[in-house]
C-alpha positions in Angstrom: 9.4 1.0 4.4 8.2 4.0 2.1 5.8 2.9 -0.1 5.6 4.1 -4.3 2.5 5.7 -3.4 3.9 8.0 -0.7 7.2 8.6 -3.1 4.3 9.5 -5.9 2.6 12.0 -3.4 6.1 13.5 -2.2 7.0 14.1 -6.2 3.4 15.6 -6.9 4.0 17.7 -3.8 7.3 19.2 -5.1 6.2 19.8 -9.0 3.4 21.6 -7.6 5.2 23.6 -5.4 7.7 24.5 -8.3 4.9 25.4 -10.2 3.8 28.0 -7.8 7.1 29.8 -6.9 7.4 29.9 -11.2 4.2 31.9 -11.3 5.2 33.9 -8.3 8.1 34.7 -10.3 6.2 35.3 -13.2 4.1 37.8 -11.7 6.5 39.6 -9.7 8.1 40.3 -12.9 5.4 41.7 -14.4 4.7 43.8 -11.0 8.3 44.9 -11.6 8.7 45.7 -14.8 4.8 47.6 -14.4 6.4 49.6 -11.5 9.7 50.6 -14.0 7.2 52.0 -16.7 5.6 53.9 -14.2 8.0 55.6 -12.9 8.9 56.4 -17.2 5.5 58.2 -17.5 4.1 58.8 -21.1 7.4 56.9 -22.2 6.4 53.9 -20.3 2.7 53.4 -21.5 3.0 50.8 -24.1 5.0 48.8 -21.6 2.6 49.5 -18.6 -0.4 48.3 -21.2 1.5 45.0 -21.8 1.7 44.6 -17.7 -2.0 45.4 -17.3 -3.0 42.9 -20.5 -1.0 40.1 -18.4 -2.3 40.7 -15.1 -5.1 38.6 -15.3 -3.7 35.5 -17.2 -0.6 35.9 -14.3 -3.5 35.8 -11.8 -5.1 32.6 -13.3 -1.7 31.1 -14.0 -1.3 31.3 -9.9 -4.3 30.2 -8.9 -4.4 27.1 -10.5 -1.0 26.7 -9.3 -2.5 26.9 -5.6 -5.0 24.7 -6.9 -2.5 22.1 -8.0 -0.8 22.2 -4.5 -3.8 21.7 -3.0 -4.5 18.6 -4.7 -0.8 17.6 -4.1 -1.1 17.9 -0.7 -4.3 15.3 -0.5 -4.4 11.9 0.5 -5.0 9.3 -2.7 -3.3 8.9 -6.0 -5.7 10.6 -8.0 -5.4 14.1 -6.3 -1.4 13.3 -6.2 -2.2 13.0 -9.9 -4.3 16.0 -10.6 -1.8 17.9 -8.4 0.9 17.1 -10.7 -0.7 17.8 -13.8 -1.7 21.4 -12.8 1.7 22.4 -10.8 3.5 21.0 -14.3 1.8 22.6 -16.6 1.2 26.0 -15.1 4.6 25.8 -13.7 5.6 25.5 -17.9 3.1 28.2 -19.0 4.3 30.8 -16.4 8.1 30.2 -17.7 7.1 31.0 -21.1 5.3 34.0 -20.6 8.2 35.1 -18.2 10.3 33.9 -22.0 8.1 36.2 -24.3 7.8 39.0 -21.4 11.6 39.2 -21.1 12.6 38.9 -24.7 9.8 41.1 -25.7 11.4 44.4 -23.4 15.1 43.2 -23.0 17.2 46.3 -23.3 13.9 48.2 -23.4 
């Protein structure tokens, strides 16, 4: 018989995960759209500027994600817990910047 605990961990497991393939996605965007401006030159600098400017925040966004996943994939309810909480909500803050990044340059 599965217990609620183990369904808990399973569904902390999977948010978490989630949250890390949105910031992968999230920053191969931005790695994409930074390679694109590149290849514009001077034409592309405001856009390659952006990219740079979101670099880092991308780069936290992930980590945490790991993080998240990590906790996720402990033993005990209050890692399941913590792991849930972090793959959520960096999994949310990586789809909204992915929102403003995309609306800011669509058609650009």
């Amino acid at each position: 018989m599965v217990t609620m605990a183990a369904l808990f961990g399973v569904l902390a497991f999977l948010v978490a995960l989630g949250g890390v393939i949105v910031t992968l996605l999230n920053a191969a965007y931005l790695a994409m759209l930074g390679s694109a401006a590149a290849k514009r030159g001077m034409s592309g600098e405001p856009v390659t500027t952006y990219v740079r400017g979101q670099r880092t925040p991308a780069a936290i966004l992930l980590a945490v994600a790991v993080l998240g996943l990590v906790f996720a994939a402990a033993r005990g309810s209050v890692p399941d817990l913590v792991g849930l909480v972090l793959g959520a909500g960096t999994g949310v803050a990586a789809y909204r910047a992915l929102g403003v990044t995309r609306r800011r340059f669509r058609g650009a």
